[in-house]
Residue, then its C-alpha position, 0 to 999 in steps of 0.5 A: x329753595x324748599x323741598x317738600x316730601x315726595x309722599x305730599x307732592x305725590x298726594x297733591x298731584x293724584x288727588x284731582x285724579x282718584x279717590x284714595x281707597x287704602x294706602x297697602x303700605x299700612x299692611x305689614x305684609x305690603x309695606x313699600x307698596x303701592x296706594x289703591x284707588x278708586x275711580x267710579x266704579x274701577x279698583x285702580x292699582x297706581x304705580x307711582x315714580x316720582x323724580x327730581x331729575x332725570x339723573x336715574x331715567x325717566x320716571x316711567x323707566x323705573x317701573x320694570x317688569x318685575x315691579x310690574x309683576x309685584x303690583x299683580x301679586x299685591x293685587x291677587x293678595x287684596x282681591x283674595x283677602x279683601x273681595x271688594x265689590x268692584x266689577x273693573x279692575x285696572x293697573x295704572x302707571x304714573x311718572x312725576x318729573x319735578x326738575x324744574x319749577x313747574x312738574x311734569x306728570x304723565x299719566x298711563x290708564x290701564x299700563x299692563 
């Protein structure tokens, strides 16, 4: 069986959802964070958690609070350094499960 990277499983699996603004792990300062997107007129911050099995917990488990305080903070930084035009700002969460052939993906809009 062969596996892919999770970075194009990830990709492949978001791309129908949002259009890819700035990957902020670019970003020194970011690095290991999250992808910003956008959606219409909304700048969407997306947590995303990928799994292969549920060894560790559900995907969506694994975004804490304490990841979801950083995503904010990652956010306040952009939105400071950045000021981009947008009117609507959200923070999304999704969870991927890939233990089986087909993935399972579930999709919180607007999470916290």
């Amino acid at each position: 069986m062969q596996t892919r990277p999770q970075g194009s499983l990830r990709s492949r699996h978001l791309q129908p959802l949002y259009v890819v603004l700035r990957k902020l792990c670019a970003e020194p300062h970011l690095r290991g964070h999250r992808v910003l997107y956008k959606r219409t007129k909304t700048l969407v911050f997306v947590e995303v958690k990928l799994r292969r099995g549920t060894g560790y917990g559900d995907p969506l488990e694994a975004v804490t609070h304490r990841k979801q305080n950083t995503l904010r903070s990652v956010a306040e930084h952009y939105l400071y350094t950045r000021n981009p035009p947008f009117r609507t700002l959200r923070f999304d969460v999704i969870g991927i499960l890939a233990d089986r052939p087909e993935v399972r993906l579930h999709h919180i809009e607007d999470a916290f």
